[in-house]
TORSEZA-9121 format. One record per residue (C-alpha): x, y, z. Coordinates in steps of 0.5 Angstrom, whole numbers, plus 500, padded with zeros to 3 digits. Example, Ala and Ser with C-alpha at 12.3 -4.5 7.8 and 13.67 -1.06 7.14 Angstrom:
2
(rec (525 491 516)) (rec (527 498 514)) 
***
This chain:
756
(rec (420 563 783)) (rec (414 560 782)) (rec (412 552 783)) (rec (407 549 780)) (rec (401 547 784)) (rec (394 542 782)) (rec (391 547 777)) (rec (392 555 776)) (rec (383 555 778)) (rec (381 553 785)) (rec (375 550 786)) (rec (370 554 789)) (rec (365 551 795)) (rec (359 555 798)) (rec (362 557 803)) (rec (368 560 800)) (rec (363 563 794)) (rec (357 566 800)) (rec (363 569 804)) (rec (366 571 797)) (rec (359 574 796)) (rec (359 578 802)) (rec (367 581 802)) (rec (364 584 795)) (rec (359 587 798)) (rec (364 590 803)) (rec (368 593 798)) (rec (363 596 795)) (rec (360 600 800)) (rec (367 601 804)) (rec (369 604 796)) (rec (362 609 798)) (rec (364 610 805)) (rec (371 612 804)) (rec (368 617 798)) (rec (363 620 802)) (rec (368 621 808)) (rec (372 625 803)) (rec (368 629 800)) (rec (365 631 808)) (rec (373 632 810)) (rec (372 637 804)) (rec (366 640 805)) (rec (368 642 812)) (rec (376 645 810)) (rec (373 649 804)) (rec (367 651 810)) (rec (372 653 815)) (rec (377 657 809)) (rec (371 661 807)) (rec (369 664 813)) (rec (376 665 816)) (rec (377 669 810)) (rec (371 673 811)) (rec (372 674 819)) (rec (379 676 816)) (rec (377 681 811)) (rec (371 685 814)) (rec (371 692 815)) (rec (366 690 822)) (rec (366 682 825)) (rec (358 683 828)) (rec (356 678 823)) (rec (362 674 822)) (rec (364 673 830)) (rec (357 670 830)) (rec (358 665 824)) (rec (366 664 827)) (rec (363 661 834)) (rec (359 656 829)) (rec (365 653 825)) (rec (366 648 832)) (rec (359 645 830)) (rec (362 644 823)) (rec (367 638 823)) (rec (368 632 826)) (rec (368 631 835)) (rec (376 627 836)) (rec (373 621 838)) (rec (368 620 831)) (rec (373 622 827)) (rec (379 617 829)) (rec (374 612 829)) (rec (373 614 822)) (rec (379 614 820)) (rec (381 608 822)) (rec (374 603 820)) (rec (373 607 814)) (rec (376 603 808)) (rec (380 598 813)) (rec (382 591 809)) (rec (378 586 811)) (rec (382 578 812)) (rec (381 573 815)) (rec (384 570 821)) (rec (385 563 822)) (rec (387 561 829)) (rec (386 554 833)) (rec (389 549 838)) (rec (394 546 834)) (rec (397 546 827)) (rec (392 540 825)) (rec (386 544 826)) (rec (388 551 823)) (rec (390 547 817)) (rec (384 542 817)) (rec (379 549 817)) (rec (384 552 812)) (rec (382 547 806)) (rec (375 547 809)) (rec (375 554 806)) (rec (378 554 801)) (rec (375 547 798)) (rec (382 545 797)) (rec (387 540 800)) (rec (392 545 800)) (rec (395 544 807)) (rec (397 536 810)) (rec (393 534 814)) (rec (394 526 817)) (rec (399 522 816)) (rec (402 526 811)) (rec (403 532 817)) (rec (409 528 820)) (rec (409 529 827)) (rec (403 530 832)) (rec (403 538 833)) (rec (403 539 840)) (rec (400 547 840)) (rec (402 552 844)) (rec (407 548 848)) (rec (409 545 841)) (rec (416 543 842)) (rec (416 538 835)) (rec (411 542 832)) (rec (415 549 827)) (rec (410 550 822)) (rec (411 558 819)) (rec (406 563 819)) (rec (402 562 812)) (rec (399 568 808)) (rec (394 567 802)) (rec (394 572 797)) (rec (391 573 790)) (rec (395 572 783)) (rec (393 569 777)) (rec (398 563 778)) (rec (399 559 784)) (rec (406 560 787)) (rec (410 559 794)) (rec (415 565 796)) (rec (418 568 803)) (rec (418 574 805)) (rec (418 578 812)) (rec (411 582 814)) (rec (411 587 810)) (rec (418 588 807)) (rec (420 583 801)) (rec (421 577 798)) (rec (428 572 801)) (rec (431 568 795)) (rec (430 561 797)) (rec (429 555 794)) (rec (423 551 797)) (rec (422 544 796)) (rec (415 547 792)) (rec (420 549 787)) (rec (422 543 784)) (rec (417 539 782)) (rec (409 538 781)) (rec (405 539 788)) (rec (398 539 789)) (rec (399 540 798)) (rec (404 544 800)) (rec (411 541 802)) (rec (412 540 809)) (rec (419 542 808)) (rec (416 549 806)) (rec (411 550 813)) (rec (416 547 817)) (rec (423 552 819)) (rec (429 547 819)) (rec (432 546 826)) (rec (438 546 822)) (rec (437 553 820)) (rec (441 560 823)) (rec (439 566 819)) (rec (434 569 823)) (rec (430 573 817)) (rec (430 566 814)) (rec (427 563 821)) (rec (422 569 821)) (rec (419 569 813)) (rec (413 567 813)) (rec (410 564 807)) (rec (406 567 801)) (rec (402 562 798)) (rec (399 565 791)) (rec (393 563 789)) (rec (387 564 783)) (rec (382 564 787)) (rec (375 569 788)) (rec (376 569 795)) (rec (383 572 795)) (rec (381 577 791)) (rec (377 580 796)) (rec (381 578 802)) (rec (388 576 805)) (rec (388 569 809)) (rec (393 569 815)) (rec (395 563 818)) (rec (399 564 824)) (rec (404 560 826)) (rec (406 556 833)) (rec (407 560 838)) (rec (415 556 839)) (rec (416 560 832)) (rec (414 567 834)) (rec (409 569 840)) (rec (401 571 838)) (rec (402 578 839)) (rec (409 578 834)) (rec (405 575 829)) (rec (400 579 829)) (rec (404 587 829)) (rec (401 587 822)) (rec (394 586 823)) (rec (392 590 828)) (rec (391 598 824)) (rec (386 599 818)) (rec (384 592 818)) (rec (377 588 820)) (rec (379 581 822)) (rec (374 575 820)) (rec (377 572 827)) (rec (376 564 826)) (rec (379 559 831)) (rec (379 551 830)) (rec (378 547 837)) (rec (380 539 835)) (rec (380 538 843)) (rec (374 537 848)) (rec (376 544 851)) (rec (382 549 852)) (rec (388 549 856)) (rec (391 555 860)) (rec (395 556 854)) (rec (390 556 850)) (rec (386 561 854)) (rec (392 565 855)) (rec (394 566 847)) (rec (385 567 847)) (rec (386 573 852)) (rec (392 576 849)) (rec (389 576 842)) (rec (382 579 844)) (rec (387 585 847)) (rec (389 585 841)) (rec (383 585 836)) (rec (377 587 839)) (rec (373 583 835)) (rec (368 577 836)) (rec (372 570 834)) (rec (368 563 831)) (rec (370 558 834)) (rec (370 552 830)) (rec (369 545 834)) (rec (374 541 828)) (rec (370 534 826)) (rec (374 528 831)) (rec (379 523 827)) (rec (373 517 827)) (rec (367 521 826)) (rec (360 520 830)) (rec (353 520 827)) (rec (352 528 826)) (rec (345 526 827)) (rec (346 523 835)) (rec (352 528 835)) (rec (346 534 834)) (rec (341 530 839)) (rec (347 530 844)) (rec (349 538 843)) (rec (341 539 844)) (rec (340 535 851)) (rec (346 539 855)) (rec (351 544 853)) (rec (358 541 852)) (rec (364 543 856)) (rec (367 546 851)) (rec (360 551 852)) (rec (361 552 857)) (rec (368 554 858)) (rec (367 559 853)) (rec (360 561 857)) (rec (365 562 864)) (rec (371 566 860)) (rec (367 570 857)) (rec (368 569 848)) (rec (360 567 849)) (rec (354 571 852)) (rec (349 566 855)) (rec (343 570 852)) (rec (345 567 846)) (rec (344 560 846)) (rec (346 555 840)) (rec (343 551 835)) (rec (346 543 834)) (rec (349 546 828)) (rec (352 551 832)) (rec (349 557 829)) (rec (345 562 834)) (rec (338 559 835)) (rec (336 568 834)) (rec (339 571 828)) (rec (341 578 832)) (rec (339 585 830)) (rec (346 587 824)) (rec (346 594 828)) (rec (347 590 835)) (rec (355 589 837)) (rec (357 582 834)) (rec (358 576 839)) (rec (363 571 839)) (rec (360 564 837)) (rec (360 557 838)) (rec (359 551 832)) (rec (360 544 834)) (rec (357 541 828)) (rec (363 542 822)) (rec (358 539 817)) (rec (354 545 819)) (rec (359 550 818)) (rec (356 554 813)) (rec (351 556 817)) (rec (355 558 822)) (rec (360 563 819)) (rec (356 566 814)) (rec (353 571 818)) (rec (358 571 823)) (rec (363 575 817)) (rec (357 579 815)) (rec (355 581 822)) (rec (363 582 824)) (rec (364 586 817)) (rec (357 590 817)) (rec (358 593 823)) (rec (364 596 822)) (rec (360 600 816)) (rec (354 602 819)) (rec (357 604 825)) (rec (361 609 820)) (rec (355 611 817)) (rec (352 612 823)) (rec (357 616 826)) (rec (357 620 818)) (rec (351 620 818)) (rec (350 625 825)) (rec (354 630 823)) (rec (351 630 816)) (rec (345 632 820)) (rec (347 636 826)) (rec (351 640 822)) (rec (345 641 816)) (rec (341 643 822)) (rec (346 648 823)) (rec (345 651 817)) (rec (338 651 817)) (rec (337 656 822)) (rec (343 659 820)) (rec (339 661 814)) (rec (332 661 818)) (rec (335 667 822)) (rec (339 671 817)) (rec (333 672 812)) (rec (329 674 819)) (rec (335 679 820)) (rec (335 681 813)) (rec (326 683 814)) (rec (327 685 821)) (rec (333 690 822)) (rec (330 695 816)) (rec (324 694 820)) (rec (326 696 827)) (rec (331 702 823)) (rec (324 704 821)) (rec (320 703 827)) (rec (325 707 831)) (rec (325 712 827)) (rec (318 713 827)) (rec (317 712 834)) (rec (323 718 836)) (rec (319 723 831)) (rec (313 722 836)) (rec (316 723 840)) (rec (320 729 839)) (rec (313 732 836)) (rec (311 731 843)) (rec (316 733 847)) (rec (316 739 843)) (rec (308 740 845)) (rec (310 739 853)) (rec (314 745 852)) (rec (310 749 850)) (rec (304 747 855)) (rec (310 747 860)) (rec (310 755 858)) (rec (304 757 862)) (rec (305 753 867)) (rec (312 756 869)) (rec (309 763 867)) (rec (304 761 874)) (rec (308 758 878)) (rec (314 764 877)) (rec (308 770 879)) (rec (305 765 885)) (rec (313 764 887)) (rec (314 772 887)) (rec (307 775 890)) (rec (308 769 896)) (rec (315 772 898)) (rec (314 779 896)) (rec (313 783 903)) (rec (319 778 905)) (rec (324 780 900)) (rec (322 787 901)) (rec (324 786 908)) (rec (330 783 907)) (rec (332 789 902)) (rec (331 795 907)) (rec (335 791 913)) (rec (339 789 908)) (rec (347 791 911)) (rec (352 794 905)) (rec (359 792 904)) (rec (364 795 902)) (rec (361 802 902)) (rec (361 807 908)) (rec (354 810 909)) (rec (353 816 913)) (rec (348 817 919)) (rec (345 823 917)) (rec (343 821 912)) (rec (347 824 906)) (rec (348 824 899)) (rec (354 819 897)) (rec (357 818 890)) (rec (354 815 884)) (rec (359 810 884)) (rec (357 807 892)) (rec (350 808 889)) (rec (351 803 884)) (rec (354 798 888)) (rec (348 798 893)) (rec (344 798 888)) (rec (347 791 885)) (rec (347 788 893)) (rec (341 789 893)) (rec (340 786 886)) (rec (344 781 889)) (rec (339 780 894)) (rec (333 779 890)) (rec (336 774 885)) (rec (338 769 890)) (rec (332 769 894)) (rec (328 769 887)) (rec (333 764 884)) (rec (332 759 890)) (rec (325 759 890)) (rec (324 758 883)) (rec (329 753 882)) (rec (327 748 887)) (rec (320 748 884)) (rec (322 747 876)) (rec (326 741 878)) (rec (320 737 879)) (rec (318 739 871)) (rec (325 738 868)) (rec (324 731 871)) (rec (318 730 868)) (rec (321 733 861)) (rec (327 727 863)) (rec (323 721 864)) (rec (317 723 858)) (rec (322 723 853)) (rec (328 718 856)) (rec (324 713 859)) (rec (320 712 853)) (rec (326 711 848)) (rec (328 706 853)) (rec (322 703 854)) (rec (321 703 845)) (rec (328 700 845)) (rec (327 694 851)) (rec (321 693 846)) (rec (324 692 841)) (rec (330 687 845)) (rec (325 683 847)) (rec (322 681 841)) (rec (329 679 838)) (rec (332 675 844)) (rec (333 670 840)) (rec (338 674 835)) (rec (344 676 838)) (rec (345 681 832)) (rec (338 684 834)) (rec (342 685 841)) (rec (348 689 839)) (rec (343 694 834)) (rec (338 696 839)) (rec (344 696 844)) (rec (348 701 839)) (rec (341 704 839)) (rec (341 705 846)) (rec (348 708 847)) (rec (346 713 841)) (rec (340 716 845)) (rec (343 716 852)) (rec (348 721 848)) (rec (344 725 844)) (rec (338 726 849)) (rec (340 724 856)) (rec (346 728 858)) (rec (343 734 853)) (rec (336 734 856)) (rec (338 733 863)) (rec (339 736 869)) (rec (341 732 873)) (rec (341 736 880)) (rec (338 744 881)) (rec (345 748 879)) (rec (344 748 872)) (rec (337 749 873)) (rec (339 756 878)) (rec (344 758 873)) (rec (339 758 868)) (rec (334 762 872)) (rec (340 767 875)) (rec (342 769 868)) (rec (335 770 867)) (rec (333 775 872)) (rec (340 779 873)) (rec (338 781 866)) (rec (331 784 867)) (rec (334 787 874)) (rec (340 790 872)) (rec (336 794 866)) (rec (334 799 872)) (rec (338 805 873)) (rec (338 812 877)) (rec (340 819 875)) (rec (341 822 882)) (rec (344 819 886)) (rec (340 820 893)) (rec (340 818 900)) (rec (341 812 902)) (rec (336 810 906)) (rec (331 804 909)) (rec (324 807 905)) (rec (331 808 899)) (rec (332 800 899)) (rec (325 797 899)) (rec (324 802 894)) (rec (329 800 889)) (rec (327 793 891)) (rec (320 794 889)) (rec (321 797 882)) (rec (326 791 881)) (rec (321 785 883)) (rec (316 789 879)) (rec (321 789 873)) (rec (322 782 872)) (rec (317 780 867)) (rec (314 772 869)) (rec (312 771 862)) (rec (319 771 858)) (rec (322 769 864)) (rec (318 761 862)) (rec (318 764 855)) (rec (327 764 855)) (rec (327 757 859)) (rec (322 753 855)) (rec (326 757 848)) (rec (333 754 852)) (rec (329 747 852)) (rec (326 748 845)) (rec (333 749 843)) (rec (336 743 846)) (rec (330 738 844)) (rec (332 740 837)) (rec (340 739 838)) (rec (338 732 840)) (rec (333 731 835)) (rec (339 733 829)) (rec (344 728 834)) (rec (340 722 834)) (rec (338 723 826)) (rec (345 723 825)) (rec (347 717 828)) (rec (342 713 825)) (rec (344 715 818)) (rec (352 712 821)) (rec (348 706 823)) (rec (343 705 819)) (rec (350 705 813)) (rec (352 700 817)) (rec (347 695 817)) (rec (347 697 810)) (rec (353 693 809)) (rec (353 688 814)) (rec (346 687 811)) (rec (348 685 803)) (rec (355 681 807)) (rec (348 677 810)) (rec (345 676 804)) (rec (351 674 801)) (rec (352 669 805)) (rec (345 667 806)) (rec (345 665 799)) (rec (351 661 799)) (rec (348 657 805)) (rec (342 655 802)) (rec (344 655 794)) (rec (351 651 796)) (rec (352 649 803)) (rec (345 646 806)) (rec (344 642 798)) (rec (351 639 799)) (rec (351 637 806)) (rec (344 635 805)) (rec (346 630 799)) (rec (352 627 803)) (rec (347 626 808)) (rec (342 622 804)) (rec (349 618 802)) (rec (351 616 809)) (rec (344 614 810)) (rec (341 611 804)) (rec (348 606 806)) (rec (346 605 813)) (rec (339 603 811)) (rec (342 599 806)) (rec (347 596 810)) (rec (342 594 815)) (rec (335 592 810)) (rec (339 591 805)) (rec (336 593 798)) (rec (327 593 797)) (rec (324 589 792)) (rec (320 591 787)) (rec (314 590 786)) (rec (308 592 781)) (rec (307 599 780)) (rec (302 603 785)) (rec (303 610 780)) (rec (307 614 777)) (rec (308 622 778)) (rec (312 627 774)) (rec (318 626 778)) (rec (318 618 780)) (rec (313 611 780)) (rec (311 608 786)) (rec (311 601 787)) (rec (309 596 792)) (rec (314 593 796)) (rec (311 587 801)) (rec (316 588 805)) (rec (323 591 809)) (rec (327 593 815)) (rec (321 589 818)) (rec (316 593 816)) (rec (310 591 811)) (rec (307 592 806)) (rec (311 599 804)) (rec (311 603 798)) (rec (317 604 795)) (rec (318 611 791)) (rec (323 610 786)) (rec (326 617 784)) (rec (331 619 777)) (rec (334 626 779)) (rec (337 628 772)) (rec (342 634 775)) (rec (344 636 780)) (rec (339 641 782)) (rec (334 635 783)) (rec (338 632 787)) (rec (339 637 792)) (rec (332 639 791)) (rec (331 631 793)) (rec (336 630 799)) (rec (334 636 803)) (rec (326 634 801)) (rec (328 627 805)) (rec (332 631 810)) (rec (326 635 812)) (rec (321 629 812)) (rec (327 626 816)) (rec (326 631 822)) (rec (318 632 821)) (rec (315 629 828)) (rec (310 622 827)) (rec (304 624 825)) (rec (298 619 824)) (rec (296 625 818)) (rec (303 624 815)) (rec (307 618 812)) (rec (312 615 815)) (rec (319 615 811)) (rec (322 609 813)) (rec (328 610 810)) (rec (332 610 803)) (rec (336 607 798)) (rec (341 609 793)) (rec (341 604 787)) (rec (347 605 782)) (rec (344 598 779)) (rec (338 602 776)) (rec (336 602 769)) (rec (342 596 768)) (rec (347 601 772)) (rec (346 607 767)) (rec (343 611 772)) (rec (342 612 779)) (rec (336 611 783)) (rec (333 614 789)) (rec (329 609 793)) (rec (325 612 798)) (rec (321 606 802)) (rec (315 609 805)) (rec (308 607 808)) (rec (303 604 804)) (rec (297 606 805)) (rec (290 604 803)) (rec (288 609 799)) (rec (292 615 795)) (rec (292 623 795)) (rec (287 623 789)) (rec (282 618 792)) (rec (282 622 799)) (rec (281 629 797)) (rec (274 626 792)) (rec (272 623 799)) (rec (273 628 802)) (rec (270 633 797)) (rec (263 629 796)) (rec (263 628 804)) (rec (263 636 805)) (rec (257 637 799)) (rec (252 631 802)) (rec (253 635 809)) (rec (253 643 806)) (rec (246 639 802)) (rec (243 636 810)) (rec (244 644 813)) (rec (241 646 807)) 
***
């Protein structure tokens, strides 16, 4: 159904056109934020997909456990991402509020720059605002359509079949029977319809206008159910009165709970208009009390004054968090709201950019060491491989050298211990008391066998008192063998550990390293307590001793006994005796040398696999993930600063080079005068080339021999928008790279010339 208006095209006033201007631009950028947030959503699933792929199928989780306990970095923290959730892409629409119904409707047709709704005689019956007991105006929704028409419908359901008073003939203001809800009326859907009002104008093509409806009709917080999720409000709040009642502030409050956004109070102009000129006088020489009621409630900061016209006397910084303000002078409106919606609206989306933007550099960041450290493993662990392998042979040749040094002094030490107990072993021997054999007082033969038997307690003798002695001093000499060969691998290795703290890969391997040379070296080598070591020289002496052997038996006798002794000592040979021990040594070395070889063939095999994984991986970082990232970012940036600077101003041109022209820029973002390096990646390579080039220049600490980079802009406009351009605002310095290095070469041939 549709009702016939003034005109199918409104007329567009400058307010409507800036605030429509600005909506636009809005739009366009929410249109880049909600790709840019996409396309980082994806980046981070196909990330998280691919490494739990491959933590899933690797034979050996060192290297992927290390890049699991990364992916926690790789996403958005909760409170950034349901921020973005719900800013990024929010419909903005414009909220008008007021005192009464006269006020709302007298700012609605100031925006729209047409009389649509009655205002006056023509309105009926005075609107007596919240406590409104005459007053039943509707809730009023302002559309775009390509003809003007009037419906009812409920919030967010559909349209009622109804006949409106509009529908019957030519309209240029809305009918009051169609604001109104009839007393007589008892269809509770009819009673809370709002009504739609289609128009063909610019700045309902970018932005729903509500007008909410007397608070007897519907409380504020029912009218606004369906304006407070993925919206941007442009609050706006008409006062026609000189301050507000409590209910007033009531309704304010309770709007404010609702939507956390600033409001533009709106001072409506009286029914006999004063001279604006005494009125601006009057508004400079004190604060009105409507100013002041808003300053003790709070909606106004008081460091931030007001104009006579009601706009702040400062323009704040667009990255400051907007404030509710105040404008008294209508005829000034203009001035007031416009930077009041850009602000309200800019906000949102650098806010977004921002918070877009810091994960976009923490997480490249991430990828940036991650590369860094996996191509210092990939040059390092062949390296440590190699080194320990080295280092081990020395030291093999070297051990194998003690042993053979160890041989003489053994030798020395076994003669020295022999020849001091010598007279005493021989003592020992001819007291020495049999068991087991009954020898006879008169000195009688006895049987070979008892003689054999005397003959072996005798050796027995000898063995354990040798045995002990020589034991107790080659402990001293296996321990130095022990701590030469062990104490210096472990030394080697904690070397080594020390020098790769930083990698927890290095870690694991020179730990593996240390576990391989414990078991090959430690254990076999050795001796941890004297009883191997006596084992060792018992077996030895034993089979010296037991090779003496006697034909007849004789008489078992005290000078019997030292004789037999004497040729047993004498029998024992020092030279093989440290001969066989340093051979047992020998022997053991070479066993472990072999050991430990082979466990460094397995894990060297190992780190061969791990290795070609790493390099896989470090490939796709710095060919896929870190460029890709890095384009992202230089997006969310380039829109926060242009959010904020909004986009330079060419000016002539200062220089070209083979990837882009550099021109003056008088100024921007505050800075002056610039330089503006205006680049055309041609694929994609250029591009990612270019985001991380800016990403790196981004990170480089202030330096007076560098150029500072201000900031970047991303022109889908360049070359009349068949291209896209990157602008990289930067310093303007006095003179170029050219001219400096001529300077510079010319100083240092005068001064090579003064030396001379």
């Amino acid at each position: 159904m549709e009702g016939v208006g003034g005109g199918n095209v409104q007329k567009v006033t400058p307010l409507a056109r800036e605030l429509t201007r600005i909506l636009i631009s809005y739009n366009k950028n929410s249109i880049q934020l909600k790709k840019n947030l996409k396309e980082t959503n994806t980046f981070f699933r196909e990330i998280k997909q691919n490494y739990s792929n491959a933590c899933a199928s690797a034979a050996s989780t060192e290297a992927t456990a290390l890049e699991a306990g990364q992916l926690s970095c790789i996403s958005f923290p909760r409170h950034e991402e349901e921020f973005l959730q719900s800013s990024v892409g929010s419909a903005p629409y414009v909220l008008v509020l007021g005192q009464d119904c006269a006020a709302r409707y007298q700012l609605l047709n100031c925006l729209l720059g047409e009389r649509l709704l009655p205002l006056g005689p023509e309105a009926g019956e005075a609107c007596e605002g919240v406590q409104g007991t005459a007053c039943k105006r509707r809730k009023l929704c302002f559309t775009h359509g390509r003809q003007t028409r009037l419906s009812l419908a409920l919030p967010g359901q559909y349209e009622l079949v109804h006949q409106l008073a509009a529908h019957c003939g030519r309209w240029d203001t809305v009918p009051r029977e169609d604001l109104e809800i009839q007393e007589e009326c008892e269809d509770p859907a009819h009673r809370l319809a709002e009504l739609e009002i289609t128009l063909h104008h610019p700045l309902l093509q970018e932005a729903k206008i509500i007008v909410v409806p007397c608070s007897s009709v519907q409380p504020i917080e029912k009218a606004l159910e369906d304006c407070t999720e993925n919206v941007v409000p442009i609050m706006l709040y008409a006062i026609n009165q000189e301050t507000l009642t409590a209910g007033h502030v009531s309704e304010l409050m309770t709007v404010k709970e609702m939507l956390p956004f600033p409001f533009c109070f709106v001072r409506m102009p009286p029914a006999q208009p004063e001279d604006s000129s005494e009125h601006g006088r009057r508004l400079e020489k004190e604060k009105s009390p409507l100013h002041k009621q808003l300053l003790s409630l709070g909606f106004l900061s008081a460091s931030m004054g007001n104009c006579s016209c009601g706009a702040p006397s400062q323009t704040p910084s667009l990255a400051a968090k907007p404030q509710s303000v105040l404008g008294e002078a209508f005829e000034r409106l203009h001035r007031l709201l416009v930077p009041f919606a850009r602000q309200v609206l800019q906000n949102q989306q650098v806010e977004a950019a921002n918070l877009l933007n810091g994960v976009h550099c923490r997480c490249l960041d991430l990828f940036i060491n991650q590369a860094f450290d996996m191509q210092r493993d990939l040059q390092i662990t062949p390296r440590r491989l190699e080194y320990t392998r080295e280092k081990e042979g020395e030291l093999f040749t070297s051990l194998m050298a003690i042993a053979n040094r160890k041989q003489e002094e053994m030798k020395e030490m076994i003669v020295e211990t022999l020849s001091s107990m010598k007279e005493q072993l021989l003592e020992d021997a001819a007291n020495l008391k049999f068991t087991d054999i009954i020898v006879a007082t008169n000195g009688e033969p006895v049987t070979s066998k008892d003689i054999k038997s005397c003959i072996h307690q005798i050796q027995e003798l000898i063995v354990v008192r040798l045995n002990q002695a020589v034991a107790n001093k080659l402990i001293s000499s296996v321990n130095y063998l022990r701590e030469s060969f062990v104490g210096t691998l472990e030394r080697c290795l904690n070397s080594l550990e020390k020098s790769n703290m930083e990698s927890s890969v290095h870690n694991i391997t020179s730990n593996h390293l240390k576990q391989i040379l414990n078991a090959a070296y430690h254990v076999e080598v050795t001796f941890h307590s004297g009883s191997s070591v006596t084992r060792l020289v018992w077996e030895q002496i034993k089979q010296i001793i037991q090779r003496i052997t006697f034909v007849n038996p004789p008489a078992i006798t005290p000078e019997w006994k030292r004789k037999v002794a004497q040729d047993a000592i004498e029998s024992l040979s020092a030279a093989k005796l440290a001969k066989s021990i340093c051979s047992q040594f020998r022997t053991r070395l070479n066993s472990s040398h072999d050991a430990f070889a082979a466990s460094l063939r397995q894990l060297e095999e190992g780190h061969t696999g791990r290795l070609e994984r790493t390099e896989d991986l470090w490939l796709r970082v710095r060919k896929d993930h870190a460029p890709r990232l890095a384009r992202l970012s230089l997006e969310s940036r380039s829109l926060r600063d242009v959010l904020l600077h909004g986009k330079p101003k060419l000016g002539r041109e200062l220089g070209r080079g083979q990837y882009g022209v550099v021109y003056l820029c008088d100024s921007w973002g505050g800075r002056y005068p610039c330089a503006l390096k205006s680049v055309v990646p041609p694929d994609d390579k250029h591009w990612n080339d270019l985001a991380l080039e800016f990403h790196y220049t981004r990170s480089l600490p202030k330096h007076e021999r560098l150029v500072d980079l201000h900031g970047s802009v991303i022109d889908h406009t360049y070359g009349g928008g068949s291209s896209i351009a990157v602008l990289l605002i930067m310093e303007r310095l006095h003179r170029d790279l050219y001219t400096g290095l001529k300077v510079t070469s010319r100083h240092t041939s005068t001064e090579t010339c003064t030396r001379a």
